[in-house]
C-alpha positions in Angstrom: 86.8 56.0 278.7 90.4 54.5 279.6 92.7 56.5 281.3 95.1 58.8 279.2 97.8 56.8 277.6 101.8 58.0 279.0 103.4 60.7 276.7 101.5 60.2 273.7 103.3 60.6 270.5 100.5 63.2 269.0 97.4 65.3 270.0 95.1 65.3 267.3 92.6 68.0 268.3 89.1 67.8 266.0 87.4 70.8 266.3 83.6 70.7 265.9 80.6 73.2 265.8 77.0 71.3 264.7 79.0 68.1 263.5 76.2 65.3 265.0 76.2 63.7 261.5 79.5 63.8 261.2 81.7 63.3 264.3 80.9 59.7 264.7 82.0 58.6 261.6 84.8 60.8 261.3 86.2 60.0 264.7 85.6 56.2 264.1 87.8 56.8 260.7 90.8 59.2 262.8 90.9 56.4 265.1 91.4 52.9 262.8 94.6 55.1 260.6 95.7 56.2 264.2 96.0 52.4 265.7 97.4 51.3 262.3 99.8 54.0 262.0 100.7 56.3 265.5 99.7 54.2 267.8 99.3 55.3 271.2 98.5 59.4 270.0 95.6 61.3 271.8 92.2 62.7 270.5 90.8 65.7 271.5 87.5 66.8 270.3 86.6 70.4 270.9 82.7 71.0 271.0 82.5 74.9 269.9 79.2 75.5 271.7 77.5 73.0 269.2 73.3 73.6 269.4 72.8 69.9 268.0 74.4 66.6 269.5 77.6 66.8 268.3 79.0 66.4 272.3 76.7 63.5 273.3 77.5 61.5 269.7 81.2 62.5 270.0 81.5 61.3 273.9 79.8 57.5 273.0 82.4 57.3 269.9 85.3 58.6 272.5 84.0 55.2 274.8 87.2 53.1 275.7 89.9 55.4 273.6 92.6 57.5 273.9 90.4 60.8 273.8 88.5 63.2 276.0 85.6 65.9 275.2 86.2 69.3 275.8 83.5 71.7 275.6 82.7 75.2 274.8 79.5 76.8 276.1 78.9 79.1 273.4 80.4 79.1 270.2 83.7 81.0 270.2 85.7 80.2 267.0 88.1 78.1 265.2 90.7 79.6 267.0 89.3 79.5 270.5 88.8 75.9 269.9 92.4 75.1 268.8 93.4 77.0 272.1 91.8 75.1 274.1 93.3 71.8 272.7 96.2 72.7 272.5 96.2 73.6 276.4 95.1 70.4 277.2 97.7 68.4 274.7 99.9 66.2 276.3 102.3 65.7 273.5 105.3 66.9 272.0 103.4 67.7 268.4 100.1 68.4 268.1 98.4 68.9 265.3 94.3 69.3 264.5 91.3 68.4 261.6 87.8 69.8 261.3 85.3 67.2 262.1 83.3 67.6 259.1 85.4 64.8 257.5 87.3 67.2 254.3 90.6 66.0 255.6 91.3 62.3 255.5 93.4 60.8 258.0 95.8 59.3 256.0 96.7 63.3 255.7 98.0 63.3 259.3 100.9 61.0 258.1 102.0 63.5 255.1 102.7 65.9 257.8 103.9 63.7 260.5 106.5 62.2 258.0 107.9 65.7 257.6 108.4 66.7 260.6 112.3 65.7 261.1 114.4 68.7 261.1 111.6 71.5 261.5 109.2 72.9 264.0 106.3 73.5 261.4 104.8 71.4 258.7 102.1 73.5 256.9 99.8 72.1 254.2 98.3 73.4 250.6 95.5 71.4 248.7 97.1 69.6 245.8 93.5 68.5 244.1 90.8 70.9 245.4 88.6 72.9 242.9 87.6 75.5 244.5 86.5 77.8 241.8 87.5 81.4 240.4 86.3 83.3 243.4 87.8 81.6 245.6 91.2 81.1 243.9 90.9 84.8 244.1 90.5 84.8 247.6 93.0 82.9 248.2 95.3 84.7 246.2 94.4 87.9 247.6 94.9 86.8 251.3 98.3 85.6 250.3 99.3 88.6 248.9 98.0 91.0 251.8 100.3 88.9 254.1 103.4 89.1 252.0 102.8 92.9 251.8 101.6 93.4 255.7 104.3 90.9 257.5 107.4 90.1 254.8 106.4 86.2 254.7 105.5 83.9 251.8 103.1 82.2 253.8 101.8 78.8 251.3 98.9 77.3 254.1 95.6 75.8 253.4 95.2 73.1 256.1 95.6 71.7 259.1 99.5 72.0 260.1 101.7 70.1 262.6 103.3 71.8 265.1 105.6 71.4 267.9 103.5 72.1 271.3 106.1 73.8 273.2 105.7 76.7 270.2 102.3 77.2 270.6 101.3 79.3 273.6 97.6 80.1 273.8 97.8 83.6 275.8 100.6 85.1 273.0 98.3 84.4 270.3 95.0 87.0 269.9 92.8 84.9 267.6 89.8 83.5 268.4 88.4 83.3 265.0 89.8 81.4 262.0 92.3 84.0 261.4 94.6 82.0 263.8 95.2 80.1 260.8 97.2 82.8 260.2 98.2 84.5 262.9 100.3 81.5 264.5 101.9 80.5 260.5 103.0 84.3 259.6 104.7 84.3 263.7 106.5 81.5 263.0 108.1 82.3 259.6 108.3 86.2 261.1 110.5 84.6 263.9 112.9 82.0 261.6 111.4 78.8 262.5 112.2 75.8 260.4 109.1 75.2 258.3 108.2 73.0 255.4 104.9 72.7 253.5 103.6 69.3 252.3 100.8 69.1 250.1 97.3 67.2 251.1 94.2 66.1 249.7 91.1 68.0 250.4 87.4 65.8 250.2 84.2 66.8 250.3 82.4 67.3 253.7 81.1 64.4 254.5 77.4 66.2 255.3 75.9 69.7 256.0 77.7 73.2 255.0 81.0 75.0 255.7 80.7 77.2 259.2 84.3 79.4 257.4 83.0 80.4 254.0 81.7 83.7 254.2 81.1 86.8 251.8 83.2 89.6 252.6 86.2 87.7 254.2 89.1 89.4 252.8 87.8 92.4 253.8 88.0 91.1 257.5 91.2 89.1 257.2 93.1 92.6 255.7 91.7 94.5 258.9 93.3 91.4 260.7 96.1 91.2 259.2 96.8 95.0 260.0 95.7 94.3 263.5 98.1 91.7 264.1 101.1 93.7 262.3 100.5 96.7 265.2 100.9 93.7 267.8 104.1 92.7 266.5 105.5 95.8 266.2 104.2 96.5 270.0 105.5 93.5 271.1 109.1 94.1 269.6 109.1 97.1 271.3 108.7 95.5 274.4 111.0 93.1 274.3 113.7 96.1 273.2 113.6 97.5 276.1 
C-alpha cells in the first residue's frame, strides 16, 4: 500500500459488514471516478466485524492506493463505523457510501459540487421505488422528527460534511440512527445546509443489513432519546 497522500482533498469512508462479493468491485469502481475526477482523495473502508472475507478482499483491492482498512472486531453499527472513519479522516470534507454498490460514484461529485457556501450537503433519492410501505416509513420518520426536534430534515443518503463538524464522542449513535442524529444537530444548530438529489441502484449482490420490521417504532424511541440529550446538553452549556 503507498504511503498516505498530503492533505487529501476528501475521505471517502465505505462502510462494510459481509460485503466479499461486493467490496472489490465496488472499490475498483470508487477508485477509477476518484482518479478521473478528485484526484488525490482518501479511501477508508470500515470492516464492521464482517464473518465472510470482506477485509482480506478489501485489503488486495486497497494494494498501491490511496486507502487503508480499518477494522471492527465485532459488528457494531452503521454509526460506529462512520465514527471510526471519520476519526481517522485526514481531510477537510469527508463524506461515506455503503459498500454494497446502491450508490454510484458519480454520486460523490453531486454533493462535492455543492459544497461551496455550506457546511452540509444531504442527499434524497430522485428515482428509487421503494414501494408503499416504505414510502410510509419514510414519511413517518420524517414527520416524528419535525415534531420531536423543529427541523425539516429531507436525507436519504450518504451526505458530505465538513470534518471539523463532526466529532465522534458528541454524537451517541452507534446504530444507523446517526443518519439522523448528526443531520437533525446540524440544522438544530443553524448550519448552512443544502440537499442535492442522487440516484439510488440496486445492490450489486446479497440483501440490505438496514431494512428491518418494526423500525419506526425504534427510530421514535430514538428520536425521543436524542431530544432529552439536547435538552441536557443546553442546559449544560447555560450554566
Amino acid at each position: 500500500m503507498n504511503a498516505p497522500a498530503p492533505n487529501p482533498p476528501l475521505s471517502v469512508v465505505v462502510l462494510a459488514y459481509d460485503e466479499e462479493a461486493n467490496i472489490g468491485p465496488v472499490l475498483e469502481e470508487l477508485f477509477g471516478w476518484l482518479d478521473a475526477h478528485i484526484p488525490a482523495s482518501e479511501v477508508l473502508v470500515v470492516d464492521d466485524g464482517s464473518s465472510d472475507a470482506t477485509a482480506g478482499v478489501a485489503r488486495r483491492a486497497l494494494e498501491g492506493r490511496n486507502g487503508r482498512l480499518l477494522r471492527h472486531e465485532a459488528n457494531r453499527g452503521m454509526g460506529a463505523g462512520l465514527k471510526t472513519g471519520v476519526r481517522a479522516a485526514r481531510a477537510a470534507w469527508v463524506t461515506f457510501l455503503p459498500a454494497d454498490g446502491q450508490i454510484e460514484p458519480r454520486s460523490l461529485g453531486t454533493l462535492w459540487a455543492a459544497r461551496d457556501g455550506v457546511d452540509l450537503v444531504l442527499s434524497v433519492y430522485e428515482d428509487r421505488d421503494d414501494g408503499p410501505a416504505r414510502k410510509v416509513l419514510s414519511w413517518g420518520v420524517r414527520a416524528l422528527i419535525t415534531a420531536v426536534h423543529g427541523v425539516r430534515l429531507r436525507s436519504d443518503g450518504p451526505y458530505l460534511f465538513r470534518r471539523a463538524l463532526f466529532e465522534p464522542a458528541q454524537l451517541e449513535a452507534e446504530s444507523f440512527f446517526l443518519n439522523f442524529e448528526f443531520p437533525i444537530r446540524a440544522l438544530a444548530a443553524g448550519l448552512h445546509v443544502r440537499t442535492v438529489p442522487i440516484r439510488c441502484r440496486p445492490r450489486r449482490s446479497g440483501s440490505s443489513k438496514t431494512a428491518r420490521p418494526g423500525r419506526i417504532v425504534g427510530v421514535a424511541r430514538e428520536l425521543l432519546q436524542l431530544r432529552q440529550r439536547r435538552i441536557r446538553d443546553a442546559l449544560t452549556r447555560a450554566r
